[in-house]
C-alpha positions in Angstrom: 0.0 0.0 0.0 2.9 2.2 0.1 3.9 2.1 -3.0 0.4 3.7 -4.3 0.6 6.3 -1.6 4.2 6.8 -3.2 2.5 6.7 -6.7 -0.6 9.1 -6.3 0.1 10.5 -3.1 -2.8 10.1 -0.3 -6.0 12.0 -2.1 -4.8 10.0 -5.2 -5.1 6.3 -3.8 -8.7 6.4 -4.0 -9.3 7.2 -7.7 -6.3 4.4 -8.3 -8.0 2.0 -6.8 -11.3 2.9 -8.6 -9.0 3.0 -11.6 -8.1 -1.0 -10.8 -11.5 -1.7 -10.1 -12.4 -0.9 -13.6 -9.8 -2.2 -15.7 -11.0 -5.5 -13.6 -14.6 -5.0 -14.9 -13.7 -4.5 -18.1 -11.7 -7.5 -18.4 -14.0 -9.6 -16.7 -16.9 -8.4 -19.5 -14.3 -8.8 -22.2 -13.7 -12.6 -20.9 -17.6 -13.1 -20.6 -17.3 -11.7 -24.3 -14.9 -13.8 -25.5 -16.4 -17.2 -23.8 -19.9 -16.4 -25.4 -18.0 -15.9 -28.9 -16.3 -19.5 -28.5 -19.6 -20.9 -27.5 -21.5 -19.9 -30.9 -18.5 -20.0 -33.2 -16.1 -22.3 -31.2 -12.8 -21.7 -30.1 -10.7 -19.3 -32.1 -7.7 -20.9 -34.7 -4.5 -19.5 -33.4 -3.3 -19.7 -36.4 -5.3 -17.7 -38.0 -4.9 -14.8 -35.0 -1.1 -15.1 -35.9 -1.9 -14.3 -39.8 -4.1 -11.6 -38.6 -1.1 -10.1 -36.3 1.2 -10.3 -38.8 -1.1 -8.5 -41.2 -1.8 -5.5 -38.9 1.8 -5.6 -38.3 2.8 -5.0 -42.3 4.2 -8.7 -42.5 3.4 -11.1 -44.6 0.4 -13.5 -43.8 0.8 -17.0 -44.1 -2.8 -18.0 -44.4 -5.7 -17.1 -47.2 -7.9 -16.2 -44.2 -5.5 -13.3 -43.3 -7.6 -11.2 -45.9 
């Protein structure tokens, strides 16, 4: 707990932890997201993911579904 105090100094520590509170909720929605996606579509082709990186990225893809 010192290390926030350190960080945001005493008013501050509230509104970090509020701050950390709702990166949590969005990740937890984000998850619930994700696991609904899987459960209509199934799970996600890594492979696939890694073309899509790469494209973003200005690599070359190595898969047709990159497009």
């Amino acid at each position: 707990m010192a290390s926030w105090v350190q960080r945001t100094g005493k008013r501050g520590v509230s509104a970090y932890v509020e701050a950390l509170i709702q990166r949590q909720l969005e990740r937890d929605r984000l998850r619930e997201l994700i696991e609904d996606a899987e459960g209509e579509h199934g799970p996600v082709d890594q492979a696939s993911v890694e073309a899509k990186r790469a494209q973003l990225r200005g690599g070359t893809a190595g898969s047709a579904d990159a497009t």
